[in-house]
N, CA and C of each residue as an Amber inpcrd file, in Angstrom:
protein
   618
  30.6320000  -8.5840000   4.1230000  29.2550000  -8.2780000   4.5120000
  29.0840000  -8.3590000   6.0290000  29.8450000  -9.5510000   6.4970000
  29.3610000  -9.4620000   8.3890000  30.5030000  -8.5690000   8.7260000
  31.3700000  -8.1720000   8.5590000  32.1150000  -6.7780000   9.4100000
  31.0880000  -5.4140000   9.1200000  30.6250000  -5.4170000   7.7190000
  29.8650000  -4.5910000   7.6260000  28.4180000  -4.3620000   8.8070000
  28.0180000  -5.1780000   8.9670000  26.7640000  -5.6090000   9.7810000
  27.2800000  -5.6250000  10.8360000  28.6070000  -5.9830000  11.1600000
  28.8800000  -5.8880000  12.7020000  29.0000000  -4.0170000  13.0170000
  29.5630000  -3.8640000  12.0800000  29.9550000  -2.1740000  12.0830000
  28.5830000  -1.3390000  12.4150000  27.7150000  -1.7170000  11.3770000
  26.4890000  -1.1450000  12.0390000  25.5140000  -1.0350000  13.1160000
  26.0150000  -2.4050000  13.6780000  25.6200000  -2.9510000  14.9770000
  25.6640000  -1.7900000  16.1640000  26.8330000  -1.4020000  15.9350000
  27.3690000  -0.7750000  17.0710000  26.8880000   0.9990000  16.8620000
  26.4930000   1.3480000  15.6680000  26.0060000   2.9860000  15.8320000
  24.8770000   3.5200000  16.7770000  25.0980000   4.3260000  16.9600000
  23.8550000   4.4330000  17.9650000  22.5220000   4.7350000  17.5840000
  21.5560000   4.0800000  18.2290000  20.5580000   4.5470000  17.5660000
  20.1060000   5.9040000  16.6020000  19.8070000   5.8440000  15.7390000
  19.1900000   7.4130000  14.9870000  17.7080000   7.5850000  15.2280000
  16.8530000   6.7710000  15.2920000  15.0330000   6.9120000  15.1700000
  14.4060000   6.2290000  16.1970000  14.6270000   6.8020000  17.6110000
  13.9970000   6.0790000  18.9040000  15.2790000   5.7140000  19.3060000
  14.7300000   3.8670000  19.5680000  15.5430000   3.0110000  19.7830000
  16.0610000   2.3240000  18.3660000  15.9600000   2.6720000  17.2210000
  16.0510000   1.8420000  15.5850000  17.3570000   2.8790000  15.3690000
  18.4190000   1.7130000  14.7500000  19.6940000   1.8580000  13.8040000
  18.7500000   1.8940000  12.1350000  18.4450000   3.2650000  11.8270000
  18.1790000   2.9080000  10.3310000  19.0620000   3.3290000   9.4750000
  19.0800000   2.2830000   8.5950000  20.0270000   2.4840000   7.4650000
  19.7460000   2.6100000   5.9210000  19.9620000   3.6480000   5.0910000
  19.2790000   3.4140000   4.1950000  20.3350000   2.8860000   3.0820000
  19.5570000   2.3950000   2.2100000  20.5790000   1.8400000   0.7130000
  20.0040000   2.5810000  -0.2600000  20.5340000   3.3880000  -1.0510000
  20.4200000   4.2520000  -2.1490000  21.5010000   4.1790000  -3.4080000
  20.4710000   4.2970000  -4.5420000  21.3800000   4.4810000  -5.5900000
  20.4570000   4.2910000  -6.5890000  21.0920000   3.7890000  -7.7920000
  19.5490000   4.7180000  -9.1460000  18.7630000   3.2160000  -9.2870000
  18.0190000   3.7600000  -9.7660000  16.6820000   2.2400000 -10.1810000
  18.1190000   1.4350000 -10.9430000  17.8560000   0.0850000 -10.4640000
  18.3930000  -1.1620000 -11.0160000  19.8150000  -1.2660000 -10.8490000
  20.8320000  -0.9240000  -9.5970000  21.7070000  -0.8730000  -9.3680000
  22.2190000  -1.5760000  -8.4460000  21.0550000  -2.5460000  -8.1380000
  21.0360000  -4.0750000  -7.0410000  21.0210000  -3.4710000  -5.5330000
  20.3000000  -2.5570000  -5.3370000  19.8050000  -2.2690000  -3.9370000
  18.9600000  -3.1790000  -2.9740000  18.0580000  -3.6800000  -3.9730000
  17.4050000  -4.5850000  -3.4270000  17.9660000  -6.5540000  -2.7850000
  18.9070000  -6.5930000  -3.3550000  19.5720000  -7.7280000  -3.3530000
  20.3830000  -7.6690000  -2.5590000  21.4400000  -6.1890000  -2.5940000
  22.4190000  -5.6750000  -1.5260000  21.4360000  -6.1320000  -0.0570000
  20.4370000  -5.5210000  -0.2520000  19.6500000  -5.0870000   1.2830000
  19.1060000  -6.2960000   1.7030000  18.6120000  -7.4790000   0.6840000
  18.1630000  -8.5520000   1.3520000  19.6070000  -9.2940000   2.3640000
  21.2650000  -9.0860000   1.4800000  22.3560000 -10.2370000   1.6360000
  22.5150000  -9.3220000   3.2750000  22.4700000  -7.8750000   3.0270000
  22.6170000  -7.0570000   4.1500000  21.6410000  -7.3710000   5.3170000
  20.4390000  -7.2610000   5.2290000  19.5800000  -7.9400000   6.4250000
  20.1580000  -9.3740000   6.4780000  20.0640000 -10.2960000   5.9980000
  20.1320000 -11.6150000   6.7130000  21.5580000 -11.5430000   7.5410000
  22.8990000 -10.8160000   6.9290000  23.9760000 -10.9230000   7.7820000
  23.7920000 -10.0550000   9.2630000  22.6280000  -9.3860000   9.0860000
  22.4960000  -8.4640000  10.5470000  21.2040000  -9.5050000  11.4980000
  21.3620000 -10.3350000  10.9140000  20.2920000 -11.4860000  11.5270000
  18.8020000 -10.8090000  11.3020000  18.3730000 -11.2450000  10.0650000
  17.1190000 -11.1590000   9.1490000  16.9700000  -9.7940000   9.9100000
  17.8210000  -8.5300000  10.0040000  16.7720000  -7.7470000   9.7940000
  15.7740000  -7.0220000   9.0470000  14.5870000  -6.2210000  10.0430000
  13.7360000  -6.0410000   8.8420000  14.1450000  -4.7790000   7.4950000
  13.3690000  -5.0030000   6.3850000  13.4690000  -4.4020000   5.1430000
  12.3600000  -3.4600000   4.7710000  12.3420000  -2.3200000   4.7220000
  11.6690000  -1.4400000   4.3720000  11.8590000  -0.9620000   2.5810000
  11.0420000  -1.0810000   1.7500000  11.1230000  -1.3980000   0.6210000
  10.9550000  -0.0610000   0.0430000  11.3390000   0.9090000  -0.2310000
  10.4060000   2.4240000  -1.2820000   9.3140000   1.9140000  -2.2220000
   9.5630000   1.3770000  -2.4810000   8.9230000   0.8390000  -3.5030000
   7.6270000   0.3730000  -3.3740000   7.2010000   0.2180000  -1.3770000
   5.3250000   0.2410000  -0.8990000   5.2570000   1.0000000  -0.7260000
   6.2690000   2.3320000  -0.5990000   5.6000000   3.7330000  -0.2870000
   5.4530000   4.2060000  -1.4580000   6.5900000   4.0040000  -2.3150000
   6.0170000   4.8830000  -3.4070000   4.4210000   4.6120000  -4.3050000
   3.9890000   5.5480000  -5.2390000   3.0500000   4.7240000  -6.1470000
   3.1860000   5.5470000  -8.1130000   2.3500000   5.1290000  -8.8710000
   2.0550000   5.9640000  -9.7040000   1.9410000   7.3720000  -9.9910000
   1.4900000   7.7810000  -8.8130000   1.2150000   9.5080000  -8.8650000
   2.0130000   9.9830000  -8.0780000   3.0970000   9.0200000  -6.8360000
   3.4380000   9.8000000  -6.0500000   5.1160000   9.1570000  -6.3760000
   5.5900000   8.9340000  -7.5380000   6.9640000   8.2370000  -7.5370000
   8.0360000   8.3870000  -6.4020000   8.1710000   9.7620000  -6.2940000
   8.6660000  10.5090000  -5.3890000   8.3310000  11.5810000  -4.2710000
   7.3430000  11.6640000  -4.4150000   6.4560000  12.6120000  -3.8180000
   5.7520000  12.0350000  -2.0850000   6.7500000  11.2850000  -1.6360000
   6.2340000  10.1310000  -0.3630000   6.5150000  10.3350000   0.5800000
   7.6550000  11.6780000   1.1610000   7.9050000  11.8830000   2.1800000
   7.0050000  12.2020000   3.4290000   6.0620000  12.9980000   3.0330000
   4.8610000  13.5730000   4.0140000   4.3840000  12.0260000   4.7800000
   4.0650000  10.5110000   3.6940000   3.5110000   9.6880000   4.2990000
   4.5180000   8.8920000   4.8960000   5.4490000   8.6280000   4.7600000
   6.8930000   7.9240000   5.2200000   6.7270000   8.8250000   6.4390000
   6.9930000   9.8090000   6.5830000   7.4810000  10.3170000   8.1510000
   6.2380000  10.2240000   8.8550000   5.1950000  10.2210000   8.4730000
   3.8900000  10.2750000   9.5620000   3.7560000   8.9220000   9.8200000
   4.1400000   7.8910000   8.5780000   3.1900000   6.4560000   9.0000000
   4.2600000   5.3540000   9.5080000   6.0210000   5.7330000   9.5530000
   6.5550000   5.3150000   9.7760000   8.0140000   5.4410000  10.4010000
   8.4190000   6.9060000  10.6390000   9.3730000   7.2560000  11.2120000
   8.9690000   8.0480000  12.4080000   7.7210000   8.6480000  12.3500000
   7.3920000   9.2880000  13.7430000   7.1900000   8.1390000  14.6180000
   6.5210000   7.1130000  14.1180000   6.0610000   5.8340000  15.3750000
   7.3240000   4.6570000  15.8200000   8.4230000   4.9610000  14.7710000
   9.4700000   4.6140000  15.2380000  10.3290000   5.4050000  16.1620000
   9.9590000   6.4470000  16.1000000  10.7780000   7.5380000  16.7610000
  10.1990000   7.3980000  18.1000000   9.2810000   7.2590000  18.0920000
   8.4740000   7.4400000  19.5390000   8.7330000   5.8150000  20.6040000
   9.3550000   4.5440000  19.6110000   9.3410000   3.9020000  20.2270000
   8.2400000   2.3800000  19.8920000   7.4350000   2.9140000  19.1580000
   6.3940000   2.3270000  18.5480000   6.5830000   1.2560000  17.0940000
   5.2530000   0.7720000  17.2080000   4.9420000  -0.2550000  16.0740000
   4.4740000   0.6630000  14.3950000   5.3650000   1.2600000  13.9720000
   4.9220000   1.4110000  12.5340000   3.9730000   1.0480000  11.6700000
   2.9440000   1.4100000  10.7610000   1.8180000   0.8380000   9.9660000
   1.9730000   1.7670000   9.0490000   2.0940000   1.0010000   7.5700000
   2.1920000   1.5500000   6.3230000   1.1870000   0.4440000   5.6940000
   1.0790000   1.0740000   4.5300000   0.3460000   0.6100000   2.9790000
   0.7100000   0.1670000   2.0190000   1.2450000  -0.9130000   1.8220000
   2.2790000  -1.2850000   0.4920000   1.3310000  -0.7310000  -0.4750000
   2.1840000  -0.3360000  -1.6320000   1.5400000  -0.4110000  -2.8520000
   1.4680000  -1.2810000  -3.5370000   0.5080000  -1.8230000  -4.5790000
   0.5760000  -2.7240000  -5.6610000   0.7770000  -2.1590000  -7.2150000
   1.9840000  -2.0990000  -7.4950000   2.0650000  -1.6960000  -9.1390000
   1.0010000  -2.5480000  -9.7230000   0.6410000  -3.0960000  -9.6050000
  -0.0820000  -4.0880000 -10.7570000  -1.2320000  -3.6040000 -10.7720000
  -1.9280000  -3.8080000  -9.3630000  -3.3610000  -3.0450000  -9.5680000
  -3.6450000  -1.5390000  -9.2990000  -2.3490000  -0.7070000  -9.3660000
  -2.5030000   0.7070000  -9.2280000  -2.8600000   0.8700000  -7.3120000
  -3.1270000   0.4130000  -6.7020000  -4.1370000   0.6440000  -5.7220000
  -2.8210000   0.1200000  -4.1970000  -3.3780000   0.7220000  -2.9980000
  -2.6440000   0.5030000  -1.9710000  -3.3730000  -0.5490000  -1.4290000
  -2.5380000  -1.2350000  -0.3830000  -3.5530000  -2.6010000  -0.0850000
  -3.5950000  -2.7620000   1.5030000  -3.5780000  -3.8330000   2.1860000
  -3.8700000  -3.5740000   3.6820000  -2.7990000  -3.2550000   4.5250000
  -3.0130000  -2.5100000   5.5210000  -1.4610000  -2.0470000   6.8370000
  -0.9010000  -2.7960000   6.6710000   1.0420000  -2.6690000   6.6420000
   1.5840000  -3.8460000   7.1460000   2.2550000  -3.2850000   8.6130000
   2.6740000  -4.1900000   9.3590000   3.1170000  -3.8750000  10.8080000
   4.9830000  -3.9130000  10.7420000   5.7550000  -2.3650000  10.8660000
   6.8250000  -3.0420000  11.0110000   7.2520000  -2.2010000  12.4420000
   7.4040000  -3.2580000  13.4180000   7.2790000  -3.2300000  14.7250000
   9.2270000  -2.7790000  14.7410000   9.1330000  -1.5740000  15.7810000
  10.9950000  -1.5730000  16.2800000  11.7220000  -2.5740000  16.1260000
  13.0710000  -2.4960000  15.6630000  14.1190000  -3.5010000  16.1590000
  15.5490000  -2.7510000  15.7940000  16.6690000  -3.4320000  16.7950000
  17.6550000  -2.5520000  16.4130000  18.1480000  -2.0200000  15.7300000
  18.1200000  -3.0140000  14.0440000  18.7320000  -2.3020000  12.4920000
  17.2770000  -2.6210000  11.8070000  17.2880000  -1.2650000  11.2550000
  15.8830000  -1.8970000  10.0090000  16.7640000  -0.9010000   9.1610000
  16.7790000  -1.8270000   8.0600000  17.0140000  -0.9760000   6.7620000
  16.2020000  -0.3660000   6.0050000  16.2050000   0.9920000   5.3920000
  15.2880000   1.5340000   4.7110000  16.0260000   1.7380000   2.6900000
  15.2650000   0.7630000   1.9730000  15.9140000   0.5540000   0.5990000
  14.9750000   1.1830000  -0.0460000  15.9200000   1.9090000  -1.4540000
  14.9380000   2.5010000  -2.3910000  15.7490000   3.9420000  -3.2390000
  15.1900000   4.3570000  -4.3120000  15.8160000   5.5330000  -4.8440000
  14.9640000   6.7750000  -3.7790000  16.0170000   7.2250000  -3.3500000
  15.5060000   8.5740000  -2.2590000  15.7740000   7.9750000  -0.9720000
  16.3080000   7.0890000  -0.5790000  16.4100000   6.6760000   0.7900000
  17.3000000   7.6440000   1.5550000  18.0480000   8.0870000   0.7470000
  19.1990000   9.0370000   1.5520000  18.5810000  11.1840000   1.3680000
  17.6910000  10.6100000   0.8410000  16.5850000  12.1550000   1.0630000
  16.9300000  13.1150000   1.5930000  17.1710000  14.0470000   1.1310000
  17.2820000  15.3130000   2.5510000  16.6240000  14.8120000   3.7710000
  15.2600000  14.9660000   3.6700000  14.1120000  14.6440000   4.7860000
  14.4120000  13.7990000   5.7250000  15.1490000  12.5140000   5.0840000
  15.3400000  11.1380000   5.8990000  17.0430000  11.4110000   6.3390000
  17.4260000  12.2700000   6.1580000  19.0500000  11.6880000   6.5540000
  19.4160000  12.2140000   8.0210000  17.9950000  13.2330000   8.5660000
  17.9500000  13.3450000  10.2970000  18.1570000  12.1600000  10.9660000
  17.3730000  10.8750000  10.3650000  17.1960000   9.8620000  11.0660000
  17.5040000   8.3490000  10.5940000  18.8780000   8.8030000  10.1990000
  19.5080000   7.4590000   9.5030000  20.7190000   7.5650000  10.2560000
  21.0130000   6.4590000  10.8260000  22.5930000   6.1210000  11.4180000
  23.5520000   5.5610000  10.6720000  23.1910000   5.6370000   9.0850000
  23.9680000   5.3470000   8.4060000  23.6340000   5.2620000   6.6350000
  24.1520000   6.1620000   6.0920000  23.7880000   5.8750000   4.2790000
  24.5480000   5.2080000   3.3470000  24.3560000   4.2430000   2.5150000
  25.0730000   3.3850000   1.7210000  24.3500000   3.5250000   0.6170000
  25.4520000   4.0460000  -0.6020000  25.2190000   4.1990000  -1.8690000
  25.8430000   3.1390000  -2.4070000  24.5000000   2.7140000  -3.7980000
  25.0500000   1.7730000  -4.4250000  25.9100000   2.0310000  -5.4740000
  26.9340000   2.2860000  -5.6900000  28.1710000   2.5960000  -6.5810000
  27.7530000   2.5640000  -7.7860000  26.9650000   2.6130000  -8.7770000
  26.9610000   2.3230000 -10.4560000  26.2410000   3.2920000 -11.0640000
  27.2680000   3.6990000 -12.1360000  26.3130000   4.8110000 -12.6570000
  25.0360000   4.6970000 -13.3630000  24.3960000   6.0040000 -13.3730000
  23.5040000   5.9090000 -13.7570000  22.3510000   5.0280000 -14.7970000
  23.3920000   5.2660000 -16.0560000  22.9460000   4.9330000 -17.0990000
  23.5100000   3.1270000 -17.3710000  24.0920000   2.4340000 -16.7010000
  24.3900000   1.0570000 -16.2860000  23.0830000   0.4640000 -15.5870000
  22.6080000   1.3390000 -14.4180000  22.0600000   1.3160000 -13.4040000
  20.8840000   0.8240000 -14.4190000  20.0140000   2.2700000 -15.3910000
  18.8610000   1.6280000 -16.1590000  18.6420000   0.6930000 -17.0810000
  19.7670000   0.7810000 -17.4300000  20.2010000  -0.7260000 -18.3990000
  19.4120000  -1.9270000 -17.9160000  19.9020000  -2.0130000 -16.5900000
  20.1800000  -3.1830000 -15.5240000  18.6950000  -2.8410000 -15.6090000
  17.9420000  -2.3590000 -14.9390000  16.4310000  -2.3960000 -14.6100000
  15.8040000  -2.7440000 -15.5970000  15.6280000  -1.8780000 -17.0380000
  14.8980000  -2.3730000 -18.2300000  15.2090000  -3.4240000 -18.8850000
  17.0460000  -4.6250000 -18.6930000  16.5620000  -5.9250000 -19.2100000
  15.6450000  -6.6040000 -17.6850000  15.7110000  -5.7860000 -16.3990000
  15.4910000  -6.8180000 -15.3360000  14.0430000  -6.8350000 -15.4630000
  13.3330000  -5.6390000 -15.9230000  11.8170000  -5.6590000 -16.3060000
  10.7720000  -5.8140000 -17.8870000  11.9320000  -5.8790000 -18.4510000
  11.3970000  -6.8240000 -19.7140000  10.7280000  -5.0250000 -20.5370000
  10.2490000  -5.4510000 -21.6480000   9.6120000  -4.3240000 -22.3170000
   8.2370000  -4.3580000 -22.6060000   7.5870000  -4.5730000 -21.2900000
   6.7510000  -4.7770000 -20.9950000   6.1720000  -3.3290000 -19.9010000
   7.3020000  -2.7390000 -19.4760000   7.8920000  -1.6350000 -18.6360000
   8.6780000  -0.7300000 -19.2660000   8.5510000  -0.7080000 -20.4020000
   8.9940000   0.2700000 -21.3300000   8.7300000   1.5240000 -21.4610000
   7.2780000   1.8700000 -21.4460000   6.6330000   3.1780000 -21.0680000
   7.1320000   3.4840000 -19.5880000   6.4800000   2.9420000 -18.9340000
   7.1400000   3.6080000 -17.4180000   8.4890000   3.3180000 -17.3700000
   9.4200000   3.1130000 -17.5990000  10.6070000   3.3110000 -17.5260000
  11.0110000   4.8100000 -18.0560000  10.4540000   5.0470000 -19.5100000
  10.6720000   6.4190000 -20.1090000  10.2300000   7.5620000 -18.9080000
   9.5300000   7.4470000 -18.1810000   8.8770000   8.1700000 -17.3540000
   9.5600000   8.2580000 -16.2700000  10.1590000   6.9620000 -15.7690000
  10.9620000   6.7860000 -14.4070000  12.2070000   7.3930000 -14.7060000
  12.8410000   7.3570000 -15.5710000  14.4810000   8.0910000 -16.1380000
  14.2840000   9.3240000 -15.6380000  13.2300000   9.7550000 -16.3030000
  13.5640000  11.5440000 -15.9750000  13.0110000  11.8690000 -14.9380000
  11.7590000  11.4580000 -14.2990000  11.8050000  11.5810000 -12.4290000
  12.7590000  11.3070000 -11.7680000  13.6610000  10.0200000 -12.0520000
  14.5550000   9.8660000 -11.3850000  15.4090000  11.2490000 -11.4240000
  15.8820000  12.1160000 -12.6080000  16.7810000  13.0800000 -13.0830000
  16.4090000  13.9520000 -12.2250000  15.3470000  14.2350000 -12.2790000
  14.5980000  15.5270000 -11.4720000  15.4440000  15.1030000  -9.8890000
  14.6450000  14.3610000  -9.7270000  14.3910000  14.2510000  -7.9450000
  15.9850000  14.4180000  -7.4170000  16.9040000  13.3650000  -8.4580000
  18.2810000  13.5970000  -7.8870000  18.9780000  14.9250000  -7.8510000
  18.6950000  15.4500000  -9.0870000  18.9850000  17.0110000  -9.1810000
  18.5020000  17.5400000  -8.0830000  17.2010000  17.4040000  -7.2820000
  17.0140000  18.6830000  -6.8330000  17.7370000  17.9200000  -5.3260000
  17.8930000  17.0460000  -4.9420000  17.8830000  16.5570000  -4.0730000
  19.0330000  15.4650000  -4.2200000  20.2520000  15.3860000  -4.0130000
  21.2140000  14.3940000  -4.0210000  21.7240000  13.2100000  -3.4680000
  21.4800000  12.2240000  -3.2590000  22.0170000  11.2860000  -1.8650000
  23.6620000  11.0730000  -1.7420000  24.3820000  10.6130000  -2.8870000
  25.3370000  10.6860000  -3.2070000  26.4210000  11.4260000  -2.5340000
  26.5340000  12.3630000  -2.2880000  27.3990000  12.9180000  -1.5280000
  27.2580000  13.3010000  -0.0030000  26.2650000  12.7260000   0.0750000
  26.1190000  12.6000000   1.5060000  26.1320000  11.2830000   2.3500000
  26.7700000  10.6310000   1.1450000  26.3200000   8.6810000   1.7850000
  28.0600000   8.1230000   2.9620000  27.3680000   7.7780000   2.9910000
  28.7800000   7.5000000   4.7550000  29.6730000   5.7430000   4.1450000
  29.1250000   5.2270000   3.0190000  29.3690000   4.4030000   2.4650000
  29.1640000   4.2610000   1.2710000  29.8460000   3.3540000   0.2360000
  29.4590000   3.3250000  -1.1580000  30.0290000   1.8270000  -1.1620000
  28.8120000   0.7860000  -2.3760000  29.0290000  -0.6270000  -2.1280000
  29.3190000  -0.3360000  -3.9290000  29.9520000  -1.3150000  -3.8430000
  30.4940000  -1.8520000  -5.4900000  30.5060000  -3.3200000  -5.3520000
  29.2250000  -4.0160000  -6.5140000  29.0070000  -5.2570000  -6.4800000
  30.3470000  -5.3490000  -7.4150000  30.9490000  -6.5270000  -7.2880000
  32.0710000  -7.2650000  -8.3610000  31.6360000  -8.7070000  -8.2350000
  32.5650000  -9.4310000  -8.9660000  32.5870000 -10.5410000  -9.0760000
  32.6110000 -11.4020000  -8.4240000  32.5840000 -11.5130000  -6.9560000
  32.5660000 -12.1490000  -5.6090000  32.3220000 -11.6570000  -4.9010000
  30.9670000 -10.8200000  -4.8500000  30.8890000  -9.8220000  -3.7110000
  30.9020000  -8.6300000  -3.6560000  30.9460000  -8.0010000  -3.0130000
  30.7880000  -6.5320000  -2.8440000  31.9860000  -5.6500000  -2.2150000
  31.8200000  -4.4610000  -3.1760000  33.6710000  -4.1350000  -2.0560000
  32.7460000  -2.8250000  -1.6500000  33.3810000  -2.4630000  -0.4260000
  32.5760000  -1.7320000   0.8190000  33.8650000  -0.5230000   0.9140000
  33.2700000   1.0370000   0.6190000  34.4590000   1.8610000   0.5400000
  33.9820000   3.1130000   1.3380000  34.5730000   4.0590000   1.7340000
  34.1080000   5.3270000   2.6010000  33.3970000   6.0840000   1.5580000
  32.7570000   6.7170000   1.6240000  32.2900000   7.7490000   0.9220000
  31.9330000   9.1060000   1.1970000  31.7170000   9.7830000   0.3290000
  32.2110000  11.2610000  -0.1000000  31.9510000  12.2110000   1.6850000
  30.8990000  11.8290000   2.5950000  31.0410000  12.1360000   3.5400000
  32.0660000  11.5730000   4.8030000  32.8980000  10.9100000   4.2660000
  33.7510000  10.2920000   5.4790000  34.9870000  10.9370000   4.4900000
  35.2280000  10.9910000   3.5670000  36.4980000  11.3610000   2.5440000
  36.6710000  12.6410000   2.1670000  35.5570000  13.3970000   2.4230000
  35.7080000  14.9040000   2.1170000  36.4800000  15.8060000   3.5530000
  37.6060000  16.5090000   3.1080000  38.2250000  17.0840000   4.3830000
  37.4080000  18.4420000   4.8860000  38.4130000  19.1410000   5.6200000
  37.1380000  20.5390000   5.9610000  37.4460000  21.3290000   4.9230000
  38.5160000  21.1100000   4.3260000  38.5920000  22.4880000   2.7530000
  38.0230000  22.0870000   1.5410000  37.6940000  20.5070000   1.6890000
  36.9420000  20.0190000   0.2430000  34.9680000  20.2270000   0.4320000
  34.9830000  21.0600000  -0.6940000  33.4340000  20.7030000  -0.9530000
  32.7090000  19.0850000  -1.6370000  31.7100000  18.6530000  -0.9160000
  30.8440000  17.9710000  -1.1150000  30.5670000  18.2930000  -2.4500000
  31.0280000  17.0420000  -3.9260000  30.4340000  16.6350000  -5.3560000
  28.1820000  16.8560000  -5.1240000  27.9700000  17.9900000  -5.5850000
  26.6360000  17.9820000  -5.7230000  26.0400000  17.1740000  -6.6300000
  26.0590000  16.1800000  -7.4090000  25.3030000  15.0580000  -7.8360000
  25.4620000  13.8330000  -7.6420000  24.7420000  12.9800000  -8.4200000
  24.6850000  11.2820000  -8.0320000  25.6560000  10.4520000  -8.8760000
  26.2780000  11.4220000  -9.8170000  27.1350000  10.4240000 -10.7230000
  28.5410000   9.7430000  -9.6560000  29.2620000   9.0700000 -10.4190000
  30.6860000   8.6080000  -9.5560000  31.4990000   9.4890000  -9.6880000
  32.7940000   9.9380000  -9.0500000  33.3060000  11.2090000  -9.0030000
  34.8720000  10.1860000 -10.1760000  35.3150000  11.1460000 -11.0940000
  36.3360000  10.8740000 -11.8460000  37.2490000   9.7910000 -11.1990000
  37.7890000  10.0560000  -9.4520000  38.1870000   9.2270000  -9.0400000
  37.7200000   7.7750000  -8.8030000  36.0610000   7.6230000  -9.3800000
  36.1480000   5.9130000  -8.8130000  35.9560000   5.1150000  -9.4150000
């Protein structure tokens, strides 16, 4: 994890003066856990969550407000202001401030977006397939999240279909049993005669 963090240290900025990095891979595939062990080894940096941009109506549909409320004012140099969402009460709640700093990570399904990969200095996919991946989410959210889960599967299907992160990620993490093993991915491993795998699954080789 700290060679990793040191490695990123050193890219050059992508968004202003901000190293952003995103972590991608399917609902419940430990992105969120990756990205917390990942910020604290880059010395607490900050965490940008999908999950306050996204909402109910807009699962995926968040790019327009992500680039206006938080990558243009990073770009420019500036203090960012977004709206977390609250699943619970449906409703968005007050600005939060996430002010420049050298690495901010950006976590979430879609982080590696067409839209967003102008301004990422670096993409890390979380290695697990799909259908592991929802497993993992629906015991992690009880069946209580049962309906929206049925709902989240096939948005998820859509959005990746039309839109892939996967083969464009500059890294791929595989949690194991002590950790995480950290491997090149399909954009550092593809030569100039190999085409880029167009979906999110793992390729036969991994």
């Amino acid at each position: 994890m700290h060679s990793l963090a040191a490695r990123l240290r050193t890219l050059p900025p992508s968004c202003g003066p901000v190293r952003l990095i995103g972590v991608d891979g399917h609902a419940g595939s430990g992105k969120t856990t990756f990205a917390a062990r990942l910020a604290h080894a880059l010395g607490d940096a900050p965490v940008l969550h999908l999950d306050d941009i996204a909402s109910h109506d807009e699962l995926f549909a968040w790019t327009g407000r992500l680039l206006t409320e938080v990558i243009e004012p990073l770009g420019r140099g500036g203090t960012a202001h977004y709206a977390p969402y609250d699943w619970e009460a449906r409703a968005f709640t007050a600005p939060r401030a996430l002010p420049p700093a050298p690495v901010i990570l950006v976590e979430g399904v879609g982080a590696g977006r067409r839209a967003l990969r102008p301004h990422l200095a670096h993409l890390l996919w979380m290695e697990l397939p799909r259908e592991e991946s929802w497993d993992r989410g629906r015991l992690r959210d009880g069946p209580r999240q049962r309906a929206f889960w049925a709902g989240w599967v096939e948005a998820e299907r859509r959005h990746f279909a039309e839109d892939p992160s996967r083969p464009f990620a500059d890294t791929l993490v595989r949690q194991g049993q002590e950790g995480y093993e950290v491997l090149p991915g399909p954009v550092r491993t593809a030569g100039p005669d190999q085409d880029l795998t167009q979906g999110d699954g793992p390729s036969a080789m991994c």
